[in-house]
C-alpha positions in Angstrom: -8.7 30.6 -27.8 -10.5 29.5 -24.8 -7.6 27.6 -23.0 -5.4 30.9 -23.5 -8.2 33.2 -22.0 -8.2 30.3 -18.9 -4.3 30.4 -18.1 -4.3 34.2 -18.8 -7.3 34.6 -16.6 -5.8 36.0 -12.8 -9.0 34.9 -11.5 -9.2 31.4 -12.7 -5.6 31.0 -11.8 -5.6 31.7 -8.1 -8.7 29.1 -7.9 -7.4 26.5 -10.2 -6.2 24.0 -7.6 -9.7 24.3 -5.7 -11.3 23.8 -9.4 -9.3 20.5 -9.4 -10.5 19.5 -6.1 -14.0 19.8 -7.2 -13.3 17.9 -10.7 -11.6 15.3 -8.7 -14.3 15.1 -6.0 -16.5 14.2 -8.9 -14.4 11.8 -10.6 -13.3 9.5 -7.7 -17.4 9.1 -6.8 -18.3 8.2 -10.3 -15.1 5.4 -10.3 -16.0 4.3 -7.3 -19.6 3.5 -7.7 -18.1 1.3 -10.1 -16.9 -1.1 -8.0 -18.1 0.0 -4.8 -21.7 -2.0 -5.1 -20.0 -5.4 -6.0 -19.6 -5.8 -2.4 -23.4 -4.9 -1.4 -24.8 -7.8 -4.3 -25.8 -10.5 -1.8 -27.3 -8.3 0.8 -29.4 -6.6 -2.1 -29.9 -9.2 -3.4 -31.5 -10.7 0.1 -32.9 -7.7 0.7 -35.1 -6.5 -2.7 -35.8 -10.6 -2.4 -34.0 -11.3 -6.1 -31.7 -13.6 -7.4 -28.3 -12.7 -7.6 -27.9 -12.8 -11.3 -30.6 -10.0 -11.5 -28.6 -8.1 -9.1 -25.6 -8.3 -10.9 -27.2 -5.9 -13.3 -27.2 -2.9 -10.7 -23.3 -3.0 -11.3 -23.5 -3.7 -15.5 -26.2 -1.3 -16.4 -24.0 1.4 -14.8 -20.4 0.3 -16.9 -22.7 0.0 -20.0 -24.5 3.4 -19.7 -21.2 5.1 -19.1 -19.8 3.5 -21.8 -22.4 4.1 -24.4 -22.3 8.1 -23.6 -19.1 9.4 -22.6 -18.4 10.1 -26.8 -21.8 11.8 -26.9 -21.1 14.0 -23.5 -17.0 14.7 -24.8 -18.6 16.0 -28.1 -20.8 18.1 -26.1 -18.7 19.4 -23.7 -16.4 20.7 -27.0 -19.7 22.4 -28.2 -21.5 23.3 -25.6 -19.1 23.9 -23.0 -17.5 21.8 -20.5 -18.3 23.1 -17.5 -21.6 23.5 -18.0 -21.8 19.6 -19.0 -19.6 18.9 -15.9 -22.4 21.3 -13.7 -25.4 19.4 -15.4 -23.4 15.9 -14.4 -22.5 16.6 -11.2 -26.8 17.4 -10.3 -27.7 14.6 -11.8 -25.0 12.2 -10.5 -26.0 13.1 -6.8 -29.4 13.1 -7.2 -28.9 9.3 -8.9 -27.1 8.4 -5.8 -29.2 10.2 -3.4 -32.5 7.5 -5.1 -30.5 4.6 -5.6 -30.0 4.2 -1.6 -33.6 3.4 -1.3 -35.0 -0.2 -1.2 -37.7 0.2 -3.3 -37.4 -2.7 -5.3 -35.5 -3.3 -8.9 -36.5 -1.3 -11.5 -36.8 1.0 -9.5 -32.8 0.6 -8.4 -32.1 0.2 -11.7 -33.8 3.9 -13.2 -31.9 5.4 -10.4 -28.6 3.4 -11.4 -29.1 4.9 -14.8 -29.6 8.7 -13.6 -26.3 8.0 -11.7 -24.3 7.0 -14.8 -25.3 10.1 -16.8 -24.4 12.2 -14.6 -21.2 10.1 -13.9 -20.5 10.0 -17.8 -21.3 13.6 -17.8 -18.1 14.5 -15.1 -16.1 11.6 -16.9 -16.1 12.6 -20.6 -15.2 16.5 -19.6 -12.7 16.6 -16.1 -9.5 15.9 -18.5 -10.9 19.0 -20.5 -11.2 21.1 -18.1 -8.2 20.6 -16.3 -6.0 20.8 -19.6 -7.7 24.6 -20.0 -7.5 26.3 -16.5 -4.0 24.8 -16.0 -0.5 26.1 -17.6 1.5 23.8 -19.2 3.9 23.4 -16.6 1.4 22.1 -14.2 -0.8 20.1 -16.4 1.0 17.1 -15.4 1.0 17.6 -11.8 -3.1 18.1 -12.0 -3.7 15.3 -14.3 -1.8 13.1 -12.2 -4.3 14.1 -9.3 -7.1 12.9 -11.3 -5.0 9.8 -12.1 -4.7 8.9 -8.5 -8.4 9.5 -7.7 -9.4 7.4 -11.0 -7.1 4.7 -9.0 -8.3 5.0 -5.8 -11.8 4.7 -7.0 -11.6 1.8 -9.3 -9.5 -0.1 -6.5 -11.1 1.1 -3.4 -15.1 0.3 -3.8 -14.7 -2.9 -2.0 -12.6 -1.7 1.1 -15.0 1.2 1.5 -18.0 -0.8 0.5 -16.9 -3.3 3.8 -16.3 -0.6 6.0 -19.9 0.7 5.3 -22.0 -2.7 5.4 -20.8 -3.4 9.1 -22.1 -1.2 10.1 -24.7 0.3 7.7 -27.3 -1.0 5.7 -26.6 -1.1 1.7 -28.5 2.2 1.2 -25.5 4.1 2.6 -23.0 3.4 -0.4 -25.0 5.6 -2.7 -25.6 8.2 -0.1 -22.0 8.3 1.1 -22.1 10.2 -2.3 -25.0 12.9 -1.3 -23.0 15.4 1.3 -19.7 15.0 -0.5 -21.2 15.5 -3.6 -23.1 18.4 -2.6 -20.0 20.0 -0.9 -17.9 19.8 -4.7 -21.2 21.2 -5.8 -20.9 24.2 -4.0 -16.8 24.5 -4.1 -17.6 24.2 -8.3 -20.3 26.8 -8.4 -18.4 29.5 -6.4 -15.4 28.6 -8.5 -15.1 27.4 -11.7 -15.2 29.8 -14.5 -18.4 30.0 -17.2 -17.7 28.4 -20.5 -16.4 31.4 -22.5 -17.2 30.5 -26.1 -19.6 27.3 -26.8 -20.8 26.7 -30.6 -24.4 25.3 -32.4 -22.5 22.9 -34.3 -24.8 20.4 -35.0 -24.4 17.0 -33.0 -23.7 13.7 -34.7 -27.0 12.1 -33.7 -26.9 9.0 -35.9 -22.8 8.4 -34.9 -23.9 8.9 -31.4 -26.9 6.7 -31.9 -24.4 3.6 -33.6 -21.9 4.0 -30.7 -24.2 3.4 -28.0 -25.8 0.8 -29.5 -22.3 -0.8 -30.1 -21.5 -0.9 -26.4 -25.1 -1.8 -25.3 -25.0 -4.8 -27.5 -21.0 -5.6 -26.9 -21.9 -5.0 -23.3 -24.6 -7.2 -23.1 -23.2 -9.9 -25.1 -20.4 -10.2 -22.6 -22.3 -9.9 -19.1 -25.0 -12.1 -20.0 -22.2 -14.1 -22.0 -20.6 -14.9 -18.8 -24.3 -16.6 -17.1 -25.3 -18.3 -19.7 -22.3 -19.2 -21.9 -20.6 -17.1 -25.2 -21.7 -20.0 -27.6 -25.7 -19.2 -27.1 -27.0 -18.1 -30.7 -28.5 -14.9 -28.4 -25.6 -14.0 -27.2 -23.7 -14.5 -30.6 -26.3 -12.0 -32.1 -25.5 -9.8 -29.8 -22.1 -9.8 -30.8 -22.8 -9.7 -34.6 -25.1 -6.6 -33.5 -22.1 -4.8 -32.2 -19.7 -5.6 -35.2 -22.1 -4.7 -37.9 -22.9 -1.2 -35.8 -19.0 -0.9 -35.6 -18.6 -1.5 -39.2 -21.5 1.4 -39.9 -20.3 4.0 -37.3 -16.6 3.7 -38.9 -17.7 4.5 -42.2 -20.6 7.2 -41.3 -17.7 9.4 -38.9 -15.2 9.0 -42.1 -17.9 10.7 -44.1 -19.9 13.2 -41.5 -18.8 16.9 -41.3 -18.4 16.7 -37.2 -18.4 13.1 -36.0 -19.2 12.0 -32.9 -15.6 10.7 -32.8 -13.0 12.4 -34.9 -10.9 9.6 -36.4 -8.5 11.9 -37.6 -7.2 11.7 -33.3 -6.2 8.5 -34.1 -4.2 9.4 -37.3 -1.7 11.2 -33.7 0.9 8.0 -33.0 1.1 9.7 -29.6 -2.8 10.2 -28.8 -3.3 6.6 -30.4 -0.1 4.7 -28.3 -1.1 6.5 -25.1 -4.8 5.6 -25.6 -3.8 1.8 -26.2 -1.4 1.5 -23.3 -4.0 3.0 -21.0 -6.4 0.3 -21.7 -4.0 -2.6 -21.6 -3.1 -1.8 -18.7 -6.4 -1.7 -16.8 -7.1 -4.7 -18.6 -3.8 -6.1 -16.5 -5.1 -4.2 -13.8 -8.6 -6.0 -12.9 -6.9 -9.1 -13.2 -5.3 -8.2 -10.4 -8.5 -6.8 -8.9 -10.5 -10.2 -9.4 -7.8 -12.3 -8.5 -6.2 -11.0 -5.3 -9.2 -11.3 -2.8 -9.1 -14.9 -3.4 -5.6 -15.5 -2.8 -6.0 -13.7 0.4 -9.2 -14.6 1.8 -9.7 -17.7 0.1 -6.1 -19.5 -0.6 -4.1 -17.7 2.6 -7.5 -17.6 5.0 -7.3 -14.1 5.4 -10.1 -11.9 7.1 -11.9 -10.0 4.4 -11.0 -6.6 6.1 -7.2 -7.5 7.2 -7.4 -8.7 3.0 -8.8 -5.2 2.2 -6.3 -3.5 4.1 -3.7 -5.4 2.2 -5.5 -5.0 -1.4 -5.4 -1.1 -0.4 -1.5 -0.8 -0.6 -2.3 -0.4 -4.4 -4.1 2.5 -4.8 -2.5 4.1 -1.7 1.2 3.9 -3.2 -0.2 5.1 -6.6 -2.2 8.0 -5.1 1.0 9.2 -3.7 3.2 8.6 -6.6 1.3 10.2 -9.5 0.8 13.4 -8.5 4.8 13.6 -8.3 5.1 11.7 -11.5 3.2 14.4 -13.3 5.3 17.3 -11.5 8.4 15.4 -12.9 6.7 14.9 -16.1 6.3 18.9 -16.5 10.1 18.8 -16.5 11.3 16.0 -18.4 8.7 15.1 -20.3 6.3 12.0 -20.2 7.9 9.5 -22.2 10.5 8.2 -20.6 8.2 8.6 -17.2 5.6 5.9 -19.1 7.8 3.7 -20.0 9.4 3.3 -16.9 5.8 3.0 -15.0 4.8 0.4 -17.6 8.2 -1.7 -16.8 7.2 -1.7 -13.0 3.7 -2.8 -13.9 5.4 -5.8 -15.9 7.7 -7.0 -13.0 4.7 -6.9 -10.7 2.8 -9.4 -13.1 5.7 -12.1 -12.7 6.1 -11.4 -8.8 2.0 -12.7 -8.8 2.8 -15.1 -11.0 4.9 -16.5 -9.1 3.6 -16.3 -5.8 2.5 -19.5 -3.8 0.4 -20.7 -0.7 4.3 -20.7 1.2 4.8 -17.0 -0.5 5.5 -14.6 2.6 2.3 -12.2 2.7 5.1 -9.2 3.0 6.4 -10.5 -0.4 3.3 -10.5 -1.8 2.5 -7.4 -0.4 5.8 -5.8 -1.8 4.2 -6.2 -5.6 1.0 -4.9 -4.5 2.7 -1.7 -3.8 4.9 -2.4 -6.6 2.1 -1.9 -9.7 0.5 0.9 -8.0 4.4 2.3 -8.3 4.3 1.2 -11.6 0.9 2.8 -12.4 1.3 6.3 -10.8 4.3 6.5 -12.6 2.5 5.1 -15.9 -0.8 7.2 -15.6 -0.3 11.0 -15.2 2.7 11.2 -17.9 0.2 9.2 -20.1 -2.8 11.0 -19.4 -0.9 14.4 -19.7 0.4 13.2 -23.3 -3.6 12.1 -24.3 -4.7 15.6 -23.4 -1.6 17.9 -24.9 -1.6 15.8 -28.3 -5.3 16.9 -29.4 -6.0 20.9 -30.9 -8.2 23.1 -28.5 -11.1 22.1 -30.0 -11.3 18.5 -29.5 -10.2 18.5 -25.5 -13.9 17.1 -24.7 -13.8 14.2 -27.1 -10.3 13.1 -26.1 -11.0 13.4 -22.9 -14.2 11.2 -23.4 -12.2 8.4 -25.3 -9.4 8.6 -22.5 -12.3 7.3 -20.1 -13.1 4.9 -22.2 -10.3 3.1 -22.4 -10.4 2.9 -18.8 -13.9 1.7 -18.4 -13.6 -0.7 -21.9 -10.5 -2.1 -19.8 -12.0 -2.3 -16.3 -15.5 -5.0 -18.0 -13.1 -6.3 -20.8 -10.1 -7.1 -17.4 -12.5 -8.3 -15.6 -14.2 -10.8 -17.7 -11.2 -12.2 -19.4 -9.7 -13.0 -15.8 -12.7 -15.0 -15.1 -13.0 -16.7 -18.5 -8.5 -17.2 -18.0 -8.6 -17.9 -14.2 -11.9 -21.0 -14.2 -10.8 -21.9 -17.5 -7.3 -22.7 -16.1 -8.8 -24.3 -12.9 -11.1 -26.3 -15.1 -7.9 -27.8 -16.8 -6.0 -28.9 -14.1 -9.1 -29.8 -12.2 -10.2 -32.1 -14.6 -14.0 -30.7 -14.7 -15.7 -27.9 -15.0 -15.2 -25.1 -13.1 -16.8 -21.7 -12.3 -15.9 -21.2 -8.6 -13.3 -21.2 -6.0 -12.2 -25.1 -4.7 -12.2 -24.6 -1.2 -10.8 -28.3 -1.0 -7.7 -28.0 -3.5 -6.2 -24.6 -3.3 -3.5 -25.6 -5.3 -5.7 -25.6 -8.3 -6.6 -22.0 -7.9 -2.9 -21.6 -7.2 -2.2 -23.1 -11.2 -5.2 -20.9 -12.6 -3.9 -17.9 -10.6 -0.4 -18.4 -12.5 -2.1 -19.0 -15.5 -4.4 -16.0 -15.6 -0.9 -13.6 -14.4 1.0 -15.2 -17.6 -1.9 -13.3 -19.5 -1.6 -10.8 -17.4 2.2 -10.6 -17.8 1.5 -10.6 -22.0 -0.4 -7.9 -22.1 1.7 -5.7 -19.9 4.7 -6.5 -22.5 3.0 -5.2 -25.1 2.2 -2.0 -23.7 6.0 -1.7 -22.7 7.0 -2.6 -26.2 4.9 0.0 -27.6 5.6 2.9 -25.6 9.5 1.7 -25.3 9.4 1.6 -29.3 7.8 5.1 -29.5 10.6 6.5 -26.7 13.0 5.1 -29.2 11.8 6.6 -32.4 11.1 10.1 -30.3 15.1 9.8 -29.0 16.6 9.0 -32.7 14.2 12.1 -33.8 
């Protein structure tokens, strides 16, 4: 088997930590342009001389492009080899970011944008893969927890970074902040990591590939342009219908095709299907967090956006540091209990926001932001690590693909549902509608704020439940 010839490989071996520093290079630049551009909208949007609802879409075609390909590029990276995916990714991601800096206008932002996301879905759907082959099992945890933290760090960190660069830079310089480093991993991963050593012609799932992007274009779309214009709209209801009818389709074609685009059979694995869950509830908790934080700070307590930035980065910091020891410990005791632990953290976090108030202490506040990124670097390297070891061989690129979904599905599906909770909420106690901060009654955002963290709160429960339910059963075994 491949993974056998990797970890028996003397060669590989003595370069597999540099191999992970290139995967991770990759993977925190294609997280972070995520979020990273949220924080450039109104100066694009000033600058290309658009309105800011078209230049939202810089930010959704990305998450949807992603989303729609990272099955096809898994399934590929199991046929055709995952390094050579990765390779092709990594080119096309830096040249994406290398045409997005220019202000040419929108389209042509946008075909760059796209570019960017292949190659990002590319690097996505196939770093878990490799890393489960070079490494042995005893350090599998340690080097998935390393891409953990830079998953974090990226998905948390765009708009610090993104600050740091607009004062002093125009907007140009958040995509080519990705150019020399990405060209740097290029050239670590082409002295370094090994050839694909057997790759098959199995034939590709077009149609199931087909069905699945059109399910998360449509879902997608439904939801972003949902939020501008309202979800009752019969467009935006049609959109929905589109995506449940594909959904209904694609289920039934992969249960009959000789090599689906997504094996179901994965989720027939309690532990592949538990871990997959929990990882997306908990991002979903976790861009609550990320929407609802910078107005507390700036907004509700009147900090400065970069002392509130420093503060917001406490989060990914702690968890950077943590998961990369959680995985090491994993190796040796096993994930399970290591999850549940992380996902009991994560919880008590939720009810420390909840609670929080314009009196709160900022250091108390601050003591839960580095609370739930404890929570989630003990939570995400013994989770990814139990994703990747449940699945044969053969199927590494597809798991590793649906593992990045659930993390991208959770980032747009956390994000939206915090807005939807946290105006909703504000709307209530306001007495009107409401789709914006009230600079004259904090204490309404205060209400919506503990409103959207008791949803917040629910879903984190659940996850523990789950994953305290399967340590149980796994115990009694």
């Amino acid at each position: 088997m491949k993974a056998k010839t990797f970890a028996a490989d003397p060669q590989i071996q003595k370069h597999r930590w540099w191999i992970l520093v290139a995967v991770c290079l990759f993977t925190f630049m294609s997280t972070l342009d995520a979020s990273i551009v949220n924080i450039a909208l109104p100066v694009m949007s000033h600058d290309l001389k658009i309105p800011m609802n078209q230049a939202e879409w810089v930010v959704s075609i990305y998450l949807i492009a992603i989303c729609a390909l990272l099955l096809l590029f898994g399934k590929l990276g199991d046929t055709r080899g995952k390094i050579r995916i990765f390779k092709i990714g990594s080119l096309l991601f830096v040249s994406g970011s290398f045409l997005s800096g220019f202000s040419v206008g929108l389209s042509f932002l946008l075909g760059a944008r796209v570019i960017q996301s292949v190659g990002a879905a590319m690097t996505m759907a196939t770093n878990n893969g490799i890393i489960t082959e070079v490494f042995p099992f005893k350090e599998r945890g340690r080097a998935l927890g390393m891409i953990g933290s830079f998953v974090a760090l990226g998905s948390i960190a765009g708009p610090g970074i993104g600050g740091l660069i607009l004062a002093h830079l125009g907007w140009g310089y958040i995509f080519w902040i990705n150019v020399p480093v990405g060209i740097i991993a290029i050239l670590i991963g082409q002295r370094i990591l090994p050839q694909d050593i057997t790759v098959s012609d199995e034939r590709i799932d077009k149609p199931g590939a087909s069905l699945f992007a059109l399910i998360m274009i449509s879902l997608f779309a439904g939801v972003f342009v949902g939020q501008e214009i309202g979800f009752t709209r019969p467009v935006i209801l049609g959109l929905f219908a589109v995506a449940v009818a594909a959904m209904f389709i694609f289920v039934r074609l992969e249960l009959r095709v000789d090599n689906p685009i997504l094996a179901l059979k994965l989720f027939q694995n309690k532990r592949f299907t538990i871990s997959i869950l929990c990882a997306f509830l908990i991002f979903v908790a976790n861009f609550f967090f990320n929407v609802i934080a910078p107005f507390y700070l700036e907004n509700a307590r009147g900090m400065a956006a970069n002392y509130a930035g420093y503060a917001l980065m406490t989060f990914p910091i702690v968890q950077v540091v943590v998961a990369p020891i959680a995985g090491a410990v994993s190796d040796r005791v096993g994930p399970e209990l290591l999850t549940f632990i992380g996902l009991v953290l994560i919880s008590i976090s939720q009810v420390g926001y909840m609670l929080a108030n314009l009196a709160t202490p900022l250091w108390v506040f601050m003591f839960f932001i580095g609370l739930v990124g404890l929570g989630n670097g003990i939570f995400m390297a013994p989770n990814n690590s139990i994703v990747m070891s449940s699945v044969p061989v053969q199927d590494l690129g597809v798991a590793g693909g649906v593992n990045a979904l659930a993390r991208e599905l959770g980032m747009v599906i956390g994000i939206s549902i915090a807005t939807t909770v946290l105006f909703s909420a504000m709307g209530h106690y306001a007495g009107h509608h409401v789709t914006a901060y009230l600079p004259a009654h904090p204490e309404i955002f205060i209400d919506g704020m503990r409103v959207a963290f008791m949803v917040a709160l629910s879903i984190c429960l659940v996850a523990t439940v789950i994953t305290g339910w399967r340590l149980l059963k796994r115990r009694t075994a």
